[in-house]
Structure formats: structure tokens, C-alpha cells
N, C-alpha and C positions, 0 to 999 in steps of 0.2 A: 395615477397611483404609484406606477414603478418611479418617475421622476421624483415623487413626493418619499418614496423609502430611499431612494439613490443620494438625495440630496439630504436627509435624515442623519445616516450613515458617513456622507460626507463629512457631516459638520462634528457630528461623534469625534471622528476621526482629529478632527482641527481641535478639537477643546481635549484629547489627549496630547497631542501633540503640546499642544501651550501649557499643559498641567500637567507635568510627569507626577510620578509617583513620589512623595512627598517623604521625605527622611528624617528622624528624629535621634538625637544621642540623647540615650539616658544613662545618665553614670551615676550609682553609687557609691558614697568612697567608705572606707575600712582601710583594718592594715593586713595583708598577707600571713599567711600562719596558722594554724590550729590552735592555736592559747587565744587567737584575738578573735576566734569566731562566734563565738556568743556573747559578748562586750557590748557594752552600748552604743562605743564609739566606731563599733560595724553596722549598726543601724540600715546604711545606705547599701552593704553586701546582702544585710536581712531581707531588705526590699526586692533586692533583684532575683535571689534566691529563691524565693517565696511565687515571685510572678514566672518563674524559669518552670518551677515545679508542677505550679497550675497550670501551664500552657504547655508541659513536657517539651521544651526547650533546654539546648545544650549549650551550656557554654565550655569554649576552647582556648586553649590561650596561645595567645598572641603577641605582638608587639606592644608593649607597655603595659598587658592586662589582660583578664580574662574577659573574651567579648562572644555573645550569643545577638541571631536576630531574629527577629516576629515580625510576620508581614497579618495587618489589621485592616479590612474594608480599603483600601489602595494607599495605607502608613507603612511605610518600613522603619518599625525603632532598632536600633542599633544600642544593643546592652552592655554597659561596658565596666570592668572592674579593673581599678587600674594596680598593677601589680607594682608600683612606684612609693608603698609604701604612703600615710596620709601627707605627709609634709611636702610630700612632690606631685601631690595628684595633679596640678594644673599639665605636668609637662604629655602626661598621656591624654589629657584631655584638649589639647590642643592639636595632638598629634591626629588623633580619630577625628574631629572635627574637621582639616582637610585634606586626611585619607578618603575622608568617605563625601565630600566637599556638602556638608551639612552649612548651615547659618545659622549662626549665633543664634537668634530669635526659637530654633528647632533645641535647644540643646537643654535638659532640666536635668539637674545635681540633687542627688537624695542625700541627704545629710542628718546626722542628729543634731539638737539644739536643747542646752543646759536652760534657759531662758523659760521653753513652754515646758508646763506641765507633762508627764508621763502621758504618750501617746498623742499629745496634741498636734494638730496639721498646721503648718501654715504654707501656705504658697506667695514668693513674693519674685518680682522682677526684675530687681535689681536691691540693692541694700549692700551694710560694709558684712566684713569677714566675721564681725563681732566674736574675735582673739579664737575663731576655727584656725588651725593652721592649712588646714586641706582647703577653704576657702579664699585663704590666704595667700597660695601660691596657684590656684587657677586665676585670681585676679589680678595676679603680678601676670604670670603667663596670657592673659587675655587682652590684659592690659585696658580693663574697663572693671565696674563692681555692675554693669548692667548687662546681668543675665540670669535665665532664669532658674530658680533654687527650690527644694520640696524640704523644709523644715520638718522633722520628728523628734516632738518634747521626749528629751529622756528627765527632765524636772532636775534640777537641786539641790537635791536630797542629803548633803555630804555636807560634812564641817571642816571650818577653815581651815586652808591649807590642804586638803583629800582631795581633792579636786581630779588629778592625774590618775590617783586609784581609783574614782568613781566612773569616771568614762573610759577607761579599761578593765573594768569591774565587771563581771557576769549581772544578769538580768539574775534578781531575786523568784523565788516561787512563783509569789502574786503578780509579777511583770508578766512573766511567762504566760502563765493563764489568760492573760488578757491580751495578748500579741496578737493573735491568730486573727480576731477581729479588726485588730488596726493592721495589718497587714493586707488583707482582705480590701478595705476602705484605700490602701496604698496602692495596688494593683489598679481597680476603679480610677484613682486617680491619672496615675499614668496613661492609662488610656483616653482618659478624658485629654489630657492635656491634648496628645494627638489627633483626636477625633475634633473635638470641640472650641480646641484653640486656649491658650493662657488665662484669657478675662474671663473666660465660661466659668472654666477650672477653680480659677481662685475663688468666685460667686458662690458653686457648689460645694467645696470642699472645706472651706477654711474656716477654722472652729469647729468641724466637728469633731 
């Protein structure tokens, strides 16, 4: 019996050993400033904000950005806002990824997207920048388009040429009102990503 817990405990020990604790960068991007913080085109700040609140997590700032961490069932995410302004987000996000020596595969970008409708999810693994500029310069900076991304529909809504004032435009009343639930669904997600891995993630979340 003690041979049979000795060697138990051994082997414990051996699949800690080969499995450390598993690291994930999740960045949101936005731009810095009190005028940009309730804008659409902070979305990815909204997200991290939101899951900082409910998990009463701090974030601090740092090197290229405000970064807070959460450790989940043996995940450590690593939250990161990068204070580079959106058109340079890749350079902090490249910076965290091997400060904290995370891999690519670990790393998911919260972003909003003109494309889907208001509040829509989409999780994808790779894809182009489609004319984001914060997408734009993590994929110069990475120097691939294959990595992982958490799309939120801000829809549209805006006539030609508005385009710049619409996704630096505040969230209207009725956005507002319906956030708190898609935020909520955003939190879930990102855990999931970690817990369950990418392909899970995308299966359960995407469309709703």
C-alpha cells in the first residue's frame, strides 16, 4: 500500500514537472485617455475591465501598458492594456509575450469589429487585419496574421464617410443597456479559451 501511494505521488510529481503552469496573454486594445473610455473602439479595455471587476483584480502599469494577472484551476492569464496608443498595439504585445515567455498559440486579442452586428462574438485563429489598425501593427509586429483574435460586433451603423467618429463615438443608451450581458458572455469566454483550449471556445461561443 505505502509503495502503491509512494509511487502515486511520484508520478504526480513527474506530470507536474512536464506540465508547468500554463500562461495566457489576453490583450485588449483601446486608446489611453478618459475621452476614449467608453467608445466603441475601446471595446477590448471594456472587456478587460469588466473581467478585472468581477474577479476584483488590479491592474498596474507597466512597461507598454496596464497589465493585471488571474491565476484559474493551474492558468495564469496575463491582462494586458497596452498604453501604446491603438496603432502600436503590436509593439507591447510582443514585448509581454516574451517577457512573460507565453506562445503564440496562448495569446487572444479582444477587439471590436465594424463587420458583425452590435454585440456579436466571433472567435477566429488567424484572419487579415480587415483595415483595424491595432490588428495591423500586431501582425507587422508578429510577423504572421495567425493568431488568436476575440471579435465584438460594434455593427455599422454610421454613414459614409463617419466612419472615425463612429468607433470613437460613445456607446448610445440602448448599447449600454445591453453590454453588461455581452460582457458577462465575454468573461465566460476568456476563460474558456484558457480552460478549454481555442477549438472548444470557438464551438461554444461563436454566434452567440
Amino acid at each position: 500500500m505505502w509503495q502503491f501511494l509512494s509511487n502515486l505521488f511520484k508520478n504526480k510529481n513527474q506530470l507536474e514537472e512536464q506540465d508547468p503552469m500554463k500562461k495566457f496573454l489576453i490583450v485588449g486594445l483601446g486608446n489611453i485617455g478618459e475621452k476614449y473610455e467608453n467608445t466603441r473602439h475601446n471595446i477590448g479595455f471594456k472587456v478587460l475591465d469588466y473581467f478585472a471587476k468581477q474577479e476584483d483584480i488590479t491592474f498596474t502599469t507597466d512597461k507598454l501598458g496596464n497589465v493585471a494577472t488571474y491565476k484559474l484551476k493551474g492558468r495564469t492569464f496575463v491582462f494586458l492594456k497596452p498604453s501604446t496608443y491603438m496603432n502600436l498595439s503590436g509593439k507591447a504585445v510582443l514585448y509581454w509575450l516574451t517577457k512573460e515567455k507565453i506562445p503564440l498559440e496562448n495569446l487572444l486579442v479582444v477587439t471590436d469589429d465594424l463587420n458583425l452586428p452590435f454585440g456579436s462574438i466571433r472567435v477566429k485563429t488567424k484572419g487579415s487585419d480587415g483595415g483595424h489598425n491595432g490588428l495591423k501593427d500586431i501582425q507587422d509586429k508578429l510577423n504572421t496574421t495567425k493568431y488568436n483574435r476575440f471579435r465584438f460586433g460594434i455593427s455599422d451603423a454610421f454613414s459614409k464617410g463617419r466612419q472615425v467618429d463612429y468607433v470613437l463615438g460613445e456607446w448610445t443608451t440602448e448599447e449600454n443597456d445591453k453590454l453588461k450581458e455581452r460582457l458577462d458572455i465575454a468573461v465566460e469566454l476568456i476563460k474558456s479559451f484558457a480552460l478549454s483550449g481555442i477549438n472548444n471556445t470557438m464551438n461554444a461561443f461563436n454566434g452567440k
